[in-house]
C-alpha positions as CSV (number, residue, x, y, z in Angstrom):
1,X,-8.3,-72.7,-13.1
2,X,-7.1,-69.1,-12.2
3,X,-8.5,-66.2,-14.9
4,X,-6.1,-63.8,-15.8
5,X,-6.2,-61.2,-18.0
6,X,-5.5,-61.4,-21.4
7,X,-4.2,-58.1,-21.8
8,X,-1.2,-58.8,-19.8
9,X,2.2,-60.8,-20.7
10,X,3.3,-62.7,-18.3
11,X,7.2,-64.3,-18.5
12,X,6.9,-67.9,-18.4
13,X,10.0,-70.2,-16.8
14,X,10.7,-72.5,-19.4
15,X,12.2,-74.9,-16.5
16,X,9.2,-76.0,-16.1
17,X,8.4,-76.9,-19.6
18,X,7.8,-80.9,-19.6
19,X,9.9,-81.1,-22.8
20,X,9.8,-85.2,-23.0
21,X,6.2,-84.3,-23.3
22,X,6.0,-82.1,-26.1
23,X,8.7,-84.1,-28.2
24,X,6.9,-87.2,-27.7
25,X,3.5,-85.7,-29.0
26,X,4.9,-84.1,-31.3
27,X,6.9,-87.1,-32.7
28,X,3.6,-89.4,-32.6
29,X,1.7,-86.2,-34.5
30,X,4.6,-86.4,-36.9
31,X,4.2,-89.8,-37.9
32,X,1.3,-89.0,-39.9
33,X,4.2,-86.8,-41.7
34,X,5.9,-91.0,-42.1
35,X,3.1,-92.1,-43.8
36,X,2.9,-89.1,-46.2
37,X,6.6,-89.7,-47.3
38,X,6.4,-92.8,-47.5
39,X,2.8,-93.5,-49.5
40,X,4.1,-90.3,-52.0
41,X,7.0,-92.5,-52.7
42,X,6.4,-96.0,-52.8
43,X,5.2,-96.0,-55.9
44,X,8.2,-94.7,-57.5
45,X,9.9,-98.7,-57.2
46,X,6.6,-100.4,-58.1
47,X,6.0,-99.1,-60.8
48,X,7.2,-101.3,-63.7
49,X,6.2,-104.2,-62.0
50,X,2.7,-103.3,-61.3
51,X,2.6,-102.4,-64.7
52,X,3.2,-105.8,-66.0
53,X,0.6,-107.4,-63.7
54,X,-2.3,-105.1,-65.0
55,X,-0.9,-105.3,-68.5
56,X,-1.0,-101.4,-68.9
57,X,2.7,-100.9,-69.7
58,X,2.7,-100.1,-73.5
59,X,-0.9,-97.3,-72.4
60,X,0.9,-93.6,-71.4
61,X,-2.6,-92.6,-70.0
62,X,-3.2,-95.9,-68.0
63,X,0.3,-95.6,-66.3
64,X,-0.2,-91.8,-65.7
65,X,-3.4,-92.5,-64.1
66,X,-2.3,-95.1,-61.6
67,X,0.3,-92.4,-60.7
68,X,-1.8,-89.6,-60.3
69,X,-4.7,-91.3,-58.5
70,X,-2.7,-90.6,-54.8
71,X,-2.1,-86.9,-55.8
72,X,-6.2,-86.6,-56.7
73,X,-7.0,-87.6,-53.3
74,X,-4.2,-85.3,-52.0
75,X,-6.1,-82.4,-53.0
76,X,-9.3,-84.1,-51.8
77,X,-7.7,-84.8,-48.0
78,X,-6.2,-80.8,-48.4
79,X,-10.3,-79.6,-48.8
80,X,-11.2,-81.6,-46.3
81,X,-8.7,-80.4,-43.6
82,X,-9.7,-77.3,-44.6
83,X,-13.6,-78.0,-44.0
84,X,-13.5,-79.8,-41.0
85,X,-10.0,-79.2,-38.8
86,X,-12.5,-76.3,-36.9
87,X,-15.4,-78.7,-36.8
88,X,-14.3,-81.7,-35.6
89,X,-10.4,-80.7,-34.4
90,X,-7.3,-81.9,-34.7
91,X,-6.8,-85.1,-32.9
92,X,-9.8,-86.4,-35.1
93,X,-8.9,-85.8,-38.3
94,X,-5.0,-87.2,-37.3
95,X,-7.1,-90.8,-36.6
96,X,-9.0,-90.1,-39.6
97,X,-5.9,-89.7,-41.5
98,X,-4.3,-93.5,-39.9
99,X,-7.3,-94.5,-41.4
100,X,-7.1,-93.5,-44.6
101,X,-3.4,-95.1,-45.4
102,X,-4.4,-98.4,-43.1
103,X,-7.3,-99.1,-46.1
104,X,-5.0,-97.7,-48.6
105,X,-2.4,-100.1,-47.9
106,X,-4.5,-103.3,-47.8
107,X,-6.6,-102.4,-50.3
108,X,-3.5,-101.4,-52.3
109,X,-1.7,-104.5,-51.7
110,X,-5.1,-106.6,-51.9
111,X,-6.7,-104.9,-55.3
112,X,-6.7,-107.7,-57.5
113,X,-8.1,-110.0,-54.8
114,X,-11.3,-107.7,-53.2
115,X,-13.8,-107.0,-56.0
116,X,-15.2,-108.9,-59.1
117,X,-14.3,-105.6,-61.1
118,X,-11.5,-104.2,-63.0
119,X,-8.4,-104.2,-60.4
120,X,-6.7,-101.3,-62.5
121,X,-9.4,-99.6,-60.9
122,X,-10.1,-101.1,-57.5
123,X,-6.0,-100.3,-57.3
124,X,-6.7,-96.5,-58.4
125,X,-9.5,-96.0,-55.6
126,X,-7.0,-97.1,-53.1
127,X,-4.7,-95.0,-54.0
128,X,-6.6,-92.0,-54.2
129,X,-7.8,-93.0,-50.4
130,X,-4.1,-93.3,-49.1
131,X,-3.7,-89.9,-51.3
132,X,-6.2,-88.4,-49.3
133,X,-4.7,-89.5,-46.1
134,X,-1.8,-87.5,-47.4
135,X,-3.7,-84.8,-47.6
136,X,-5.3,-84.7,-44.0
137,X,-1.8,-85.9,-42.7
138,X,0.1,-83.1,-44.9
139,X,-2.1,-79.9,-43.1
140,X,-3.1,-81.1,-40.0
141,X,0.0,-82.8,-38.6
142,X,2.1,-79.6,-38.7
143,X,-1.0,-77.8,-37.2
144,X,-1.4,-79.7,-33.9
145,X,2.0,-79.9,-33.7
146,X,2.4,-75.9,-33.8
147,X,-0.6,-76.0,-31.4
148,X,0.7,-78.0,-29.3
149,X,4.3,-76.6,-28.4
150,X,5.3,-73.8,-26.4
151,X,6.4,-70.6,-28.1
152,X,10.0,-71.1,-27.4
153,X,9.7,-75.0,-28.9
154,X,7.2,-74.3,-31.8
155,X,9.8,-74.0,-34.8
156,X,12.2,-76.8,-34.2
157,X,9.5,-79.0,-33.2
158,X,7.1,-78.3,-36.3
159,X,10.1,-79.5,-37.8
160,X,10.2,-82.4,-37.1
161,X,7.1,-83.2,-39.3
162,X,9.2,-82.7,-42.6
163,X,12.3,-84.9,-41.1
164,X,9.8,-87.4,-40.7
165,X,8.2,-86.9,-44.0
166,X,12.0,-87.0,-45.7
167,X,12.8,-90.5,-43.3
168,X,9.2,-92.0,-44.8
169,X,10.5,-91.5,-48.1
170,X,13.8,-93.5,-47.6
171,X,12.2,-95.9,-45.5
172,X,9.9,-96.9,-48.7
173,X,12.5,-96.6,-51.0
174,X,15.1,-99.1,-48.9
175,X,11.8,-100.9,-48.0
176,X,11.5,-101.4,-51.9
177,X,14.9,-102.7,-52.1
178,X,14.9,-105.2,-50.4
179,X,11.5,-106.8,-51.5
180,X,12.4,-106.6,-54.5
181,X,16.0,-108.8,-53.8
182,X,14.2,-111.3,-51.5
183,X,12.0,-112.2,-55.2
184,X,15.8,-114.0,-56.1
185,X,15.4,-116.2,-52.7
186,X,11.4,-116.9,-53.2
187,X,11.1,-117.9,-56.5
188,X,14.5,-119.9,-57.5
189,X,13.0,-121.4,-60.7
190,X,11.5,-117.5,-61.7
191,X,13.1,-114.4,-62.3
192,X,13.1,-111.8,-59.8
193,X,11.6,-109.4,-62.4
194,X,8.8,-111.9,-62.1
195,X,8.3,-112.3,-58.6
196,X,7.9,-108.7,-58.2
197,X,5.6,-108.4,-61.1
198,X,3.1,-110.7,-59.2
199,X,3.9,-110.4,-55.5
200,X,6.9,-107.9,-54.8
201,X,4.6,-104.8,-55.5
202,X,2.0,-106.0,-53.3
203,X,4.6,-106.1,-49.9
204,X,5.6,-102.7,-50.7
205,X,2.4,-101.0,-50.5
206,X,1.5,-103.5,-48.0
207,X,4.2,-103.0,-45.8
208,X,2.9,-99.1,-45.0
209,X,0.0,-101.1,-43.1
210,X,2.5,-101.6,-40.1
211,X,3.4,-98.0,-39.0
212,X,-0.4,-96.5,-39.8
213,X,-1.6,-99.3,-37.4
214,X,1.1,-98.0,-35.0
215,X,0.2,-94.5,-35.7
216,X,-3.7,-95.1,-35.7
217,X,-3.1,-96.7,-32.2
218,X,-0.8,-94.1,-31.0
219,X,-3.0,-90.9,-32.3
220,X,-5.8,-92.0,-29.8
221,X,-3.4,-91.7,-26.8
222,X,-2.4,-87.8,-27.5
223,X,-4.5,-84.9,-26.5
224,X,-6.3,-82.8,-28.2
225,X,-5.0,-79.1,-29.9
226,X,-5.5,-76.7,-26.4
227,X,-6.5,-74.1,-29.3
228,X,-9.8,-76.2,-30.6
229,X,-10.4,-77.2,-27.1
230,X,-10.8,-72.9,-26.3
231,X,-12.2,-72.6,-29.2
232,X,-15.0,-75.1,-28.6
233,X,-15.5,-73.4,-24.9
234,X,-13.7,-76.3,-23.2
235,X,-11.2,-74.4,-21.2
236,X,-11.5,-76.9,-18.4
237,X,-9.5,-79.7,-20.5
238,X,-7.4,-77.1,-22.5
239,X,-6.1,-75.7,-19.3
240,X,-5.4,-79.8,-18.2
241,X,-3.5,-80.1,-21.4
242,X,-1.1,-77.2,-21.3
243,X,-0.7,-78.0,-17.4
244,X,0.8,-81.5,-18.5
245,X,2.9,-79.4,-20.5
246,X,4.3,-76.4,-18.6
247,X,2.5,-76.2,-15.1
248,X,-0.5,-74.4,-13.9
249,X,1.2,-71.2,-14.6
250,X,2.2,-71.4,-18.1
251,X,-1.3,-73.2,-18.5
252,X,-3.1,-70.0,-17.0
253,X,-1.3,-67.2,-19.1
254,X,-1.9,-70.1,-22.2
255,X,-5.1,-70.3,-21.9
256,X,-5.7,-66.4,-21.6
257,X,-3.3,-65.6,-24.5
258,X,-5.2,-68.1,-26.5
259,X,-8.6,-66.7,-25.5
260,X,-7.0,-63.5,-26.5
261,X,-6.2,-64.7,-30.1
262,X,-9.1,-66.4,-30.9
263,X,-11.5,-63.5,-29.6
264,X,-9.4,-61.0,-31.8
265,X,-9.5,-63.7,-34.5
266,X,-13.4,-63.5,-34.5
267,X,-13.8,-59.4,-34.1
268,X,-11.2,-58.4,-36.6
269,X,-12.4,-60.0,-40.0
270,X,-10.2,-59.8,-42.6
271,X,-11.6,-59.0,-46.1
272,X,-11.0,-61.3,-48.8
273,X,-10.0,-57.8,-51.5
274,X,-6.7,-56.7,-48.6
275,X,-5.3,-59.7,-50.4
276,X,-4.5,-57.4,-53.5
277,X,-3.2,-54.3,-51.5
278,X,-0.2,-53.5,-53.1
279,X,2.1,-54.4,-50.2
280,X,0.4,-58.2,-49.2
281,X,-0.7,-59.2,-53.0
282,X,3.4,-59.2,-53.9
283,X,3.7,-61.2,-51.0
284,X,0.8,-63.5,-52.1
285,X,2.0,-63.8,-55.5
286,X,6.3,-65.0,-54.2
287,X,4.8,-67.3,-52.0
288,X,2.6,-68.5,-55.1
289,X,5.2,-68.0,-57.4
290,X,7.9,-70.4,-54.9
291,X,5.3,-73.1,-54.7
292,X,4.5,-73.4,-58.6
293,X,8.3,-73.5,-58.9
294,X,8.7,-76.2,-56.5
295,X,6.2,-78.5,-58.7
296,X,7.2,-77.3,-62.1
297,X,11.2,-78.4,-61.2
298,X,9.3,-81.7,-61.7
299,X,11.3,-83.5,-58.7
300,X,8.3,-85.6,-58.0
301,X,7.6,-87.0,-61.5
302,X,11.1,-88.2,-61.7
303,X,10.5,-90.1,-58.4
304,X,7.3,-91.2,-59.5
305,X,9.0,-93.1,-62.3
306,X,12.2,-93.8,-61.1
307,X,12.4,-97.1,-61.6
308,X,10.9,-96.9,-65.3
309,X,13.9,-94.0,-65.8
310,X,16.5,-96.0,-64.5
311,X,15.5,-99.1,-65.9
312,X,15.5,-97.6,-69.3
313,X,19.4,-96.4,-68.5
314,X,20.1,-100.1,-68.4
315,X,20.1,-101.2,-64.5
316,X,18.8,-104.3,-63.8
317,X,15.9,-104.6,-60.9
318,X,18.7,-104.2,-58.1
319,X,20.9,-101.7,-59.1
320,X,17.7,-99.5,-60.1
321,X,16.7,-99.7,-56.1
322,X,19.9,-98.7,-55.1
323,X,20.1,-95.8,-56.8
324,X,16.5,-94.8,-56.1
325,X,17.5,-95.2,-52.4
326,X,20.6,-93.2,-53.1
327,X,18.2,-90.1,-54.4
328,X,16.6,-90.4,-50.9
329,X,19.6,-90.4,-48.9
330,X,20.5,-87.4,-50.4
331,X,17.1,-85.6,-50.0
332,X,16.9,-86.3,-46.1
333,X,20.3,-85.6,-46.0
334,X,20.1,-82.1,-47.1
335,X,16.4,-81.7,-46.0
């Protein structure tokens, strides 16, 4: 591996950018974005049925606790990407993360079977682990995948981490429709209400254990962030890494650029008060201001309980998935 100087610039030929590469790591990193859709939204379509089979329907609290189990853990997996992404890198925390919504979604589907305790609350735990998969997935996912591109690349292919979030959200949602019509086909002699009450819930959280085994598989296969690698003082296998990618040129003038950064990174600390300088703190405070906004529109309650709202407007099990599918069509449409 050639040193070069990372005061100088040198134009890299994006001809020789291996851009089958990057997409393809890019879209496995992304699939941890999948999971997040779809774990954040499957529960909007189980709800009521779920419900019945723990016998918390007519309890507000009960039923707002089983919701809000998976966003607890969210912040949870958020701290912890923020804790150990430096320590123990990207890749890591990615497998962690397959982990996470491979328990969550046998345990899920599995929580009144597992334990000799209350299943309300075996269920709960397993939420709040896939919910902390979301976290870890929700950070680190875009993070290797900016880490991984090439300049020129980086903002359409850290992209494709929300197109994949928006697709794991219709997946569960079409995924919930038709469990919940194949109840009419299983149980003749029952109601499909029924069927989904005691087994149709379970398939639909169940059913995330198939692309987290994929993507637990699939994470160990990709390399690690060139960024951490310099970081930790492996140059040697950072420099192997962005070769793969662009050559042994672009790797050299990567690898001194990144130096660069990271070394500037460490000498120029910023102070936590420059925050409220005039200039950045009304920055801080629109950035704030557009992400409370985005909560407080309350989009995700309304998915959340979808199939309760649209129940209560008179739609029977069917037509209620349909139009819960219909509100994620139009979300990755527009995305």
């Amino acid at each position: 591996m050639k040193e070069e100087s990372p005061s100088k610039s040198v134009a890299i030929d994006e001809s020789h950018i291996n851009v089958a590469m990057v997409w393809k790591v890019a879209f496995i990193a992304a699939m941890g974005g999948l999971l997040f859709g779809y774990d954040i939204m499957v529960i909007g379509g189980t709800t009521t049925f779920y419900e019945h089979f723990f016998g918390i329907e007519n309890s507000a609290l009960l039923k707002g606790l089983s919701v809000g189990s998976a966003p607890i853990g969210c912040v949870v997996g958020s701290v912890f990407s923020m804790l150990f992404a430096d320590r123990f890198g990207r890749k890591r925390l990615l497998i962690w993360s397959a982990v996470l919504f491979l328990i969550s979604a046998i345990g899920t589907a599995f929580s009144s079977d597992l334990f000799s305790i209350d299943d309300l609350i075996v269920f709960n735990v397993f939420r709040l682990i896939g919910g902390t998969g979301i976290g870890l997935a929700g950070n680190i996912s875009p993070m290797y995948i900016a880490e991984i591109s090439p300049t020129s690349y980086r903002g359409k292919v850290v992209t494709t981490n929300q197109l994949t979030i928006m697709i794991g959200m219709v997946v569960a949602q079409v995924a919930n429709l038709f469990i919940s019509r194949h109840g009419v086909a299983a149980v003749v002699s029952d109601s499909v209400f029924n069927w989904n009450q005691l087994y149709g819930w379970r398939w639909m959280f169940g059913l995330e254990a198939i692309p987290a085994l994929a993507f637990l598989g699939l994470a160990f296969v990709i390399p690690r962030s060139p960024r951490w690698l310099i970081k930790k003082g492996h140059k040697e296998e950072a420099h192997e890494v962005l070769s793969l990618i662009g050559g042994e040129a672009y790797a050299d003038q990567e690898v001194a650029d990144i130096s660069s950064t990271i070394s500037s990174d460490e000498t120029n600390v910023v102070n936590f008060r420059e925050i409220f300088e005039p200039k950045l703190f009304k920055i801080v405070l629109l950035g704030m201001f557009l992400a409370l906004v985005q909560q407080w529109a309350g989009l995700n309650s309304i998915f959340n309980f979808s199939h309760a709202i649209f129940k209560d407007a008179g739609l029977d099990v069917s037509m209620a998935m349909v139009s819960i599918v219909s509100q994620g069509v139009t979300m990755l449409v527009f995305c």
